[in-house]
NUSE-54069 format. One record per residue: residue in one letter; x, z, y of N, C-alpha, C, CB in turn. Coordinates in pm, whole numbers, plus 50000, padded with zeros to 5 digits. Glycine has a CB too. Layout:
# NUSE-54069
AXZYXZYXZYXZY
...
This chain:
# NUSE-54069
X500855000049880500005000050000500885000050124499045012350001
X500754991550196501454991450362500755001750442501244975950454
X501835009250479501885019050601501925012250747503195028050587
X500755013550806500725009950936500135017451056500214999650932
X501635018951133501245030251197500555024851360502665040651202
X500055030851424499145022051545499645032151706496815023651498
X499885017151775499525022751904498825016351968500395025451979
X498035024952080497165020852116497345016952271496275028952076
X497185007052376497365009452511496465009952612498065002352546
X496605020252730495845021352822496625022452950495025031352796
X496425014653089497575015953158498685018253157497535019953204
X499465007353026500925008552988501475020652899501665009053114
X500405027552886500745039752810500275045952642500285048752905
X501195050552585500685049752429499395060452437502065055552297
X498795057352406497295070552384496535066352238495675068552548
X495595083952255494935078852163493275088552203495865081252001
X492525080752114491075084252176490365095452091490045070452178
X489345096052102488785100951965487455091751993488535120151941
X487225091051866485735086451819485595070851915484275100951872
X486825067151991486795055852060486055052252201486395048751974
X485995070052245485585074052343486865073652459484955086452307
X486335068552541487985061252685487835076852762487365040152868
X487175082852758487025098952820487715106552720485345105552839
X488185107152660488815115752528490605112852608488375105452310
X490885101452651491675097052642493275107452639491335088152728
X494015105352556495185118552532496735107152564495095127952305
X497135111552671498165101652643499505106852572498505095452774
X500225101952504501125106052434502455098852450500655106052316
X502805090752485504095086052547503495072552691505245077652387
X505155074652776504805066352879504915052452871505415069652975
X505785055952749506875040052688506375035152558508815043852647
X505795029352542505255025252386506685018452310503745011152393
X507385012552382508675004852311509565015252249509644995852424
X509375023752348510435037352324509655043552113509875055652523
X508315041852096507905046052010507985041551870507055047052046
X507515021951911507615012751862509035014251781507375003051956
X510015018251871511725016751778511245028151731513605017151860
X511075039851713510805050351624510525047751513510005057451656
X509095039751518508565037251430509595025951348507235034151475
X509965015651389511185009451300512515017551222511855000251398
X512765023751290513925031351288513525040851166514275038951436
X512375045951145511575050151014511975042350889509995047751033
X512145028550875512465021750778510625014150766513255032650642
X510165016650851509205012250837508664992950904508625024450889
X507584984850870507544972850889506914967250955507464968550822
X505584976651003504604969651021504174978751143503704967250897
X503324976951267502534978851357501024972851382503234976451440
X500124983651400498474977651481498804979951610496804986951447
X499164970751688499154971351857497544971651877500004955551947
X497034978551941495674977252009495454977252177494904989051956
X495224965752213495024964552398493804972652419494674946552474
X493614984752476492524990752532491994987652606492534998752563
X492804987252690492164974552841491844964552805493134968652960
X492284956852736491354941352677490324941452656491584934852561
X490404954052552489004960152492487554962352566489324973752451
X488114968952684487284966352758486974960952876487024972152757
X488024949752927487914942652991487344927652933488954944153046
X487334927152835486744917252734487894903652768484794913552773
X489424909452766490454894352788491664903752785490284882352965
X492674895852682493984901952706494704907452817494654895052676
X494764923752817495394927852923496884931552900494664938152973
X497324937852816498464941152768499544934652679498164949452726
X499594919452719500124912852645501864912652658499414901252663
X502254918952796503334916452830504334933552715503244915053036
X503404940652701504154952952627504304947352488503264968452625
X503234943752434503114929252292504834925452326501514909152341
X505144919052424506194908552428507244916752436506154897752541
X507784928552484508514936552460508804942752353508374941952518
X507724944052269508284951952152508204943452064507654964552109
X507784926952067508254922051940509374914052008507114913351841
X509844914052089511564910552149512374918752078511964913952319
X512134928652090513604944752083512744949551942513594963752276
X512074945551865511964954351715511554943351641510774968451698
X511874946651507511604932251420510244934751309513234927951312
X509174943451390507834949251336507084937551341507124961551419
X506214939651208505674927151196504264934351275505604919551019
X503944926751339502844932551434501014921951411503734929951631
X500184933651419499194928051410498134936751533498844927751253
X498034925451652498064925651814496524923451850499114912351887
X495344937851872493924932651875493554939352019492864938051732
X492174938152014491894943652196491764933052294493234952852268
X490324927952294490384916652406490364902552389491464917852474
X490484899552262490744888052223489394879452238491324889052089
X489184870852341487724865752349487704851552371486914872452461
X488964844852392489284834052429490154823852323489874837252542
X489844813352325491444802152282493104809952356491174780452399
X492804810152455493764808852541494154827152483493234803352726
X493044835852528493824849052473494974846352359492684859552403
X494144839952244494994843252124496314832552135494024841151972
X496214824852185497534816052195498314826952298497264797652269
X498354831952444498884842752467499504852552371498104847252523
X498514858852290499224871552159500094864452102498214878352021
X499774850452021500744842751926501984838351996500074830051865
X502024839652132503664835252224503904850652255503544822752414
X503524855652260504264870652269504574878052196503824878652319
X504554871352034504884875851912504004882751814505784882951933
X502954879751846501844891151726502234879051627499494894951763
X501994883651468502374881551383500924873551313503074893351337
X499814883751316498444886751311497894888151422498174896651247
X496564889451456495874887851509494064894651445496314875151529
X493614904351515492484909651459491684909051539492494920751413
X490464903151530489304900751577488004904451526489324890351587
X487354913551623486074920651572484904918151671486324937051556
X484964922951786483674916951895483404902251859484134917052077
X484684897851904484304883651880483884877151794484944877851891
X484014885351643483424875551537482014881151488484474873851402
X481934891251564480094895251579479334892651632479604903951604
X480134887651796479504880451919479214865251894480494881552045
X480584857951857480664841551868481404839951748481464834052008
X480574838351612481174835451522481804824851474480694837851472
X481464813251593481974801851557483124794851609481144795151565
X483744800951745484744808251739485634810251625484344817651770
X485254823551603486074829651489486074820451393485594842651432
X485464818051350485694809651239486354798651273484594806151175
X486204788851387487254781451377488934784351394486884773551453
X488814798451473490284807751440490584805951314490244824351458
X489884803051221490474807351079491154794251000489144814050979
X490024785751047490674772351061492224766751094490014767851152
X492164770051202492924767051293494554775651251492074771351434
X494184784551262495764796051260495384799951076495634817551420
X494604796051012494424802150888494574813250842494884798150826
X494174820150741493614831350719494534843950695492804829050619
X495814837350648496704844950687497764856150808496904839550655
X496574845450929497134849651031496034859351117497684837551101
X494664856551073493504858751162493204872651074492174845051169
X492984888651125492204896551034490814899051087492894909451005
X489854899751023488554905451048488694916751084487694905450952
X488054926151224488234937551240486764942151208488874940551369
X486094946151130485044955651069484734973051120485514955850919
X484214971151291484454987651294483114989051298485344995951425
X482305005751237481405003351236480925015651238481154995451162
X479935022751325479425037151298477845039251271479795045951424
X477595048251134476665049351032476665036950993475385054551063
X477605029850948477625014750895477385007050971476855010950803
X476935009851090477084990851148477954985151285475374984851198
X477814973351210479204970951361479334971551471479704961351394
X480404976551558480194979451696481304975051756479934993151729
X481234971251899481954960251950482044964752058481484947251945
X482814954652172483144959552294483804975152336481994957752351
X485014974052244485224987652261484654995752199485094991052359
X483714994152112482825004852058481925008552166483595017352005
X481255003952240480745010152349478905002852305481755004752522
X479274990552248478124984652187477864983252022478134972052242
X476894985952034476294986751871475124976851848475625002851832
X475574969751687474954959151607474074968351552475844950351503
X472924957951515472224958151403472904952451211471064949051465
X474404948551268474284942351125475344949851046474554925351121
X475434953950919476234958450815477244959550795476164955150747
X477774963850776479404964150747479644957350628480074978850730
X478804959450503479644954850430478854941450448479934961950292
X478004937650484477144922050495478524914350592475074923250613
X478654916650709479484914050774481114911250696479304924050863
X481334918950617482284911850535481994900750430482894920950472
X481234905750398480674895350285480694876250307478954900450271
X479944882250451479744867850523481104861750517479204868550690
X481884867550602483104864050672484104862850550483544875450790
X484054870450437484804862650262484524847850277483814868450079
X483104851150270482504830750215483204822950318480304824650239
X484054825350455484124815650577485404816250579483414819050718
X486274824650468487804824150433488224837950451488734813950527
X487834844350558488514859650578489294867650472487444869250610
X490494864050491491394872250359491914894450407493574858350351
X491664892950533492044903050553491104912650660493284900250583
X490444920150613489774933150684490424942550725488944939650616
X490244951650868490454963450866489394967750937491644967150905
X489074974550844487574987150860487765001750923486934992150692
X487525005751037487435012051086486285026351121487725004851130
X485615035651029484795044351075484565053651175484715048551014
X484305045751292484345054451406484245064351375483605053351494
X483225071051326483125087951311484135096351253482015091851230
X485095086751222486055094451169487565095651250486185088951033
X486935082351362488315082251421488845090351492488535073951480
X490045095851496490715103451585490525115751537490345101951719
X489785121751414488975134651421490055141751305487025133051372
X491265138751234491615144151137490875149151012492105151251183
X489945143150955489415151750908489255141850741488095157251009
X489485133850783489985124050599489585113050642489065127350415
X489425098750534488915088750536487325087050485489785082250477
X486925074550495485585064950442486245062950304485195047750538
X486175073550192486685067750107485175059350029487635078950026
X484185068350025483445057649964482875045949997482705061349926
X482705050150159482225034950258483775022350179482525039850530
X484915025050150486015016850153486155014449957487505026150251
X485395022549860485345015849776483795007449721485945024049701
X483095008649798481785001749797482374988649885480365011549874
X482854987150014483514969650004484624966949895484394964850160
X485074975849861486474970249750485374960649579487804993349666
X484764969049626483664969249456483024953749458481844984149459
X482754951449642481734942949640482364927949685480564948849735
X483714928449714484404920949750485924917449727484144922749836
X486274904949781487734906849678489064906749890488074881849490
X488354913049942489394909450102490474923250044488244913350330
X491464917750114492624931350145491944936450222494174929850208
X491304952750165491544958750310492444968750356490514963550351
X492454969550474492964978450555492104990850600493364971350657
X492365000150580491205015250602491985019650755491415032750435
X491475024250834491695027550988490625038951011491415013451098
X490955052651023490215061051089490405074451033488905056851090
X490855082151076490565097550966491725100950895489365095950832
X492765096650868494495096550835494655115350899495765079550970
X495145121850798495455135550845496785142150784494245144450812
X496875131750601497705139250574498015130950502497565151050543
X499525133050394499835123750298498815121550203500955127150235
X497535135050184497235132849994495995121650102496375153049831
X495725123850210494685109950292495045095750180495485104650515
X496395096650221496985082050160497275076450037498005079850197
X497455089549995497705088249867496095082849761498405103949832
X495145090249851493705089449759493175070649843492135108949816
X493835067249956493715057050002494435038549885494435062350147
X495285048849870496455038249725495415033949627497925049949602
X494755048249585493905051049466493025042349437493255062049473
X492435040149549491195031849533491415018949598489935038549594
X492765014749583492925000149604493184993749752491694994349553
X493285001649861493564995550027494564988949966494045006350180
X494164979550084495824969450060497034979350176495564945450149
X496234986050268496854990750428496195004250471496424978450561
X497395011950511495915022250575497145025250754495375046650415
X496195026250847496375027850967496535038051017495705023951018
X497465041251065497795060051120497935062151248499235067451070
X497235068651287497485066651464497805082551487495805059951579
X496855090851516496835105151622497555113451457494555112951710
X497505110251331498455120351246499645120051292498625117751100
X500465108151325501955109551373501935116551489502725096451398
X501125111551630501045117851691501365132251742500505115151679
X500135138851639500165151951660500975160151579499035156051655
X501775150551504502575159951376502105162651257502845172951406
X500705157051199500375159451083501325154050973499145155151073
X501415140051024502515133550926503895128351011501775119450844
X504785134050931505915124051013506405113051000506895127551023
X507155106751106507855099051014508675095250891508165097251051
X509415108150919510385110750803509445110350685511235125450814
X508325112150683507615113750550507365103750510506535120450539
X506785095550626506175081050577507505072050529505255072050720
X508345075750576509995066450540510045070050428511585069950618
X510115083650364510025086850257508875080250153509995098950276
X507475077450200507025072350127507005057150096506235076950140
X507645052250244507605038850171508625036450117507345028050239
């Protein structure tokens, strides 16, 4: 299972939210690059960059910190927040995102997205699936669907989507475990990698995350606050 650890940005600065609430907001470094090498320097591979401001400015805002840390670290980065445009995602893809995750948009303008998938193929495009009491929510989380989480994947399998990351708001930011069964009811019902995002507190989190098949699980406010370290996660991968 890939360890991927997340930062998040809000006026240039690493933070993190809870429940994906912009009033929660905790900032935790001034320098995300400064973190970003941490996180390499771990022995570790991979990054979720998330633009907050994109998020809710509905257009890439933070693309130029994107371009800094995949200059100076050799993290394979997967760069979301804002993405609403052609032009956004060609922006992320010249500033080095690796990946690319898209969730408003492929709830809003699916046709769009889907020709993203086309286009940059499926290897490059992930479905972002966030969703509270199961259904999807967008714009920052600030707006809420009527439609399913796991329907919403389902769909987006049949249209190529090789890669999900599912997100349970209610769990985000809160330490308190994962969606393990929300995350083996899509594993059961579908064949996408996913990625689990939300609720990360401790190693046995990850370990019961392996268990049931994630391809990825996302760690944001555990490093943070010291639940998990790095040294541990180096150790585990």
């Amino acid at each position: 299972m890939r360890i991927i650890p997340a930062i998040d940005i809000i006026d240039g600065h690493c933070v993190r939210l809870t429940k994906g609430d912009y009033t929660s907001k905790k900032v935790y470094s001034e320098n995300p690059l400064d973190m970003a090498k941490k996180i390499e320097d771990s022995g570790i591979q991979y990054l979720h960059l998330v633009d907050l401001d994109g998020a809710k400015s509905k257009h890439i805002v933070n693309y130029k910190i994107l371009e800094k840390i995949a200059a100076a670290t050799n993290l394979k980065i997967d760069f979301g927040g804002g993405l609403k445009s052609d032009e956004d995602l060609k922006i992320a893809f010249e500033c080095g995102a690796r990946q690319i995750t898209g969730g408003s948009i492929a709830a809003n303008n699916p046709v769009l997205f889907a020709k993203w998938l086309l286009q940059y193929g499926p290897e490059k495009i992930i479905l972002g699936a966030d969703c509270k009491n199961r259904m999807i929510a967008t714009d920052g989380w600030r707006e809420h669907s009527s439609i399913d989480v796991l329907d919403f994947i389902k769909d987006y399998e049949q249209k190529g989507v090789q890669y999900v990351i599912c997100t349970d708001i209610t769990k985000d930011g809160m330490l308190q475990g994962t969606s393990n069964e929300l995350y083996e009811e899509i594993l059961s019902n579908s064949n996408v990698h996913l990625i689990a995002s939300g609720g990360v507190s401790c190693l046995d989190d990850l370990k019961k995350l392996k268990a049931i098949d994630c391809e990825g699980a996302i760690i944001g406010k555990a490093i943070y606050e010291g639940k998990i370290t790095l040294k541990e996660l180096e150790e585990l991968c």
